[in-house]
N, C-alpha and C positions, 0 to 999 in steps of 0.2 A: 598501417592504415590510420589514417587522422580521425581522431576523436568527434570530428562533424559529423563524419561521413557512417561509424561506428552508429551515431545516433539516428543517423537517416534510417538506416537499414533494420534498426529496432523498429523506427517508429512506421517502416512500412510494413512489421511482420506483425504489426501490435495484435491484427485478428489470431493469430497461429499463436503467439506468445501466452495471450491471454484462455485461448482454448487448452494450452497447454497446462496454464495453471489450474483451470478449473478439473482438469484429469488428476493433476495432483492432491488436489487438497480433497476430491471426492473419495479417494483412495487412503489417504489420512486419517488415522484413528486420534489426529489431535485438534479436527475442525467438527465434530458430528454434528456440535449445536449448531454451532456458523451454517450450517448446511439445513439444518430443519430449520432455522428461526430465518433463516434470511432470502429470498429466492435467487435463483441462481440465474438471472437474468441480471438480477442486478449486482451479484458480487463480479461477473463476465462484465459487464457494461464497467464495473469503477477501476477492474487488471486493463480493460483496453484504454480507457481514458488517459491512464498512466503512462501505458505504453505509445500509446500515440500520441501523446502530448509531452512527450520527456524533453525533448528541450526549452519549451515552457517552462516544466517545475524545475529544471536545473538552471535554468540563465536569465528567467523574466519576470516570474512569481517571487512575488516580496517576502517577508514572513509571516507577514499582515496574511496575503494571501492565502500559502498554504494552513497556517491555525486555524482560519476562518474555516478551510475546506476540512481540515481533518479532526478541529473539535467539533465541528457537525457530523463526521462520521463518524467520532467517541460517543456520541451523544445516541445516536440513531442506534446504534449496533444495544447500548445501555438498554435503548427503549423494547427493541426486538428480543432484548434478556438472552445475549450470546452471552458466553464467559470471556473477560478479559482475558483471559491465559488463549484463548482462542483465537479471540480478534488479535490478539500480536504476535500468534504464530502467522496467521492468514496473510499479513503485512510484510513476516520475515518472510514466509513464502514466495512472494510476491518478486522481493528483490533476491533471493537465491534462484531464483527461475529465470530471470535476466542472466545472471551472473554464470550459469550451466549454459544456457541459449548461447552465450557469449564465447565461452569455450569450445562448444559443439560447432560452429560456425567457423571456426577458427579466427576469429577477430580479435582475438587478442596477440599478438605480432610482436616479438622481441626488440624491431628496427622501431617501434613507434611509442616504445614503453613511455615516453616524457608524458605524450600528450594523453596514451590510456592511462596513466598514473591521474593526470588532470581529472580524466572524467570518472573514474572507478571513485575518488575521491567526492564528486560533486555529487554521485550519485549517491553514495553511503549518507551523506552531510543530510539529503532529502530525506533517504528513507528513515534519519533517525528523527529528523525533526518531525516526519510524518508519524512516527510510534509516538515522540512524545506529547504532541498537540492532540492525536487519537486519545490518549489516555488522559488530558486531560477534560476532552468532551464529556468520554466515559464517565469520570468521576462528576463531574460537575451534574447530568443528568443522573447518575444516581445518588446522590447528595440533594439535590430539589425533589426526588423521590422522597426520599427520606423527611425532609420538611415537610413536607406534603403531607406525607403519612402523619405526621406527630401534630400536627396542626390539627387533621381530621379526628385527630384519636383525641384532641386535647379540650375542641369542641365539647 
């Protein structure tokens, strides 16, 4: 199967994929806060964005692009006071749940390895750039925290 067509088929399941994750991670004893601080409408709305948008963040989004989008999620998630260790499990989630979806479908196909090799690759490239620009939103809004604070306390 060609790696185009591999992404069609994701990005038409994006509703199933993304309901899929949200069963996972509710079942998860390593997202609890993610799940109290965040509502589950919206962590559903940014697995389908992904999912239905993936040849976007793998062939057209700059990097400019996704930083801008995932240190606004590092920052957001800071602000809702999940735990880091949280937020970058919910991201690895994210892409292990593609990754099983992938398998279970049987789309991964020994005669097409070149071009799944292509995309299994572009998509790992994403989601790490997606953890590390996440982490650094995160830090950045809790580090303005922290000014914040010491400013008020210095007053």
């Amino acid at each position: 199967m060609l790696a185009v067509r591999m992404i069609q088929i994701i990005e038409s399941h994006a509703d199933r994929l993304a309901e899929g994750l949200m069963h996972k991670l509710a079942v998860s004893q390593e997202c609890g806060q993610l799940l109290a601080n965040v509502p589950a409408h919206e962590l559903k709305q940014r697995a389908y964005e992904i999912y239905r948008n993936l040849s976007e963040w793998l062939l057209t989004k700059t990097e400019v692009e996704i930083e801008e989008r995932y240190t606004g999620q590092g920052m957001r998630r800071a602000r809702q006071e999940v735990p880091f260790s949280q937020l970058l499990f919910a991201i690895h989630a994210t892409k292990e749940h593609l990754w099983e979806y992938l398998r279970q479908e049987g789309l991964l196909e020994p005669e097409d390895l070149i071009g799944e090799m292509e995309l299994l690759h572009a998509i790992e490239r994403f989601f790490d750039r997606a953890l590390y620009f996440t982490a650094v939103g995160y830090e950045s809004a809790k580090n303005s925290e922290v000014v914040h604070e010491f400013a008020a306390y210095s007053s």
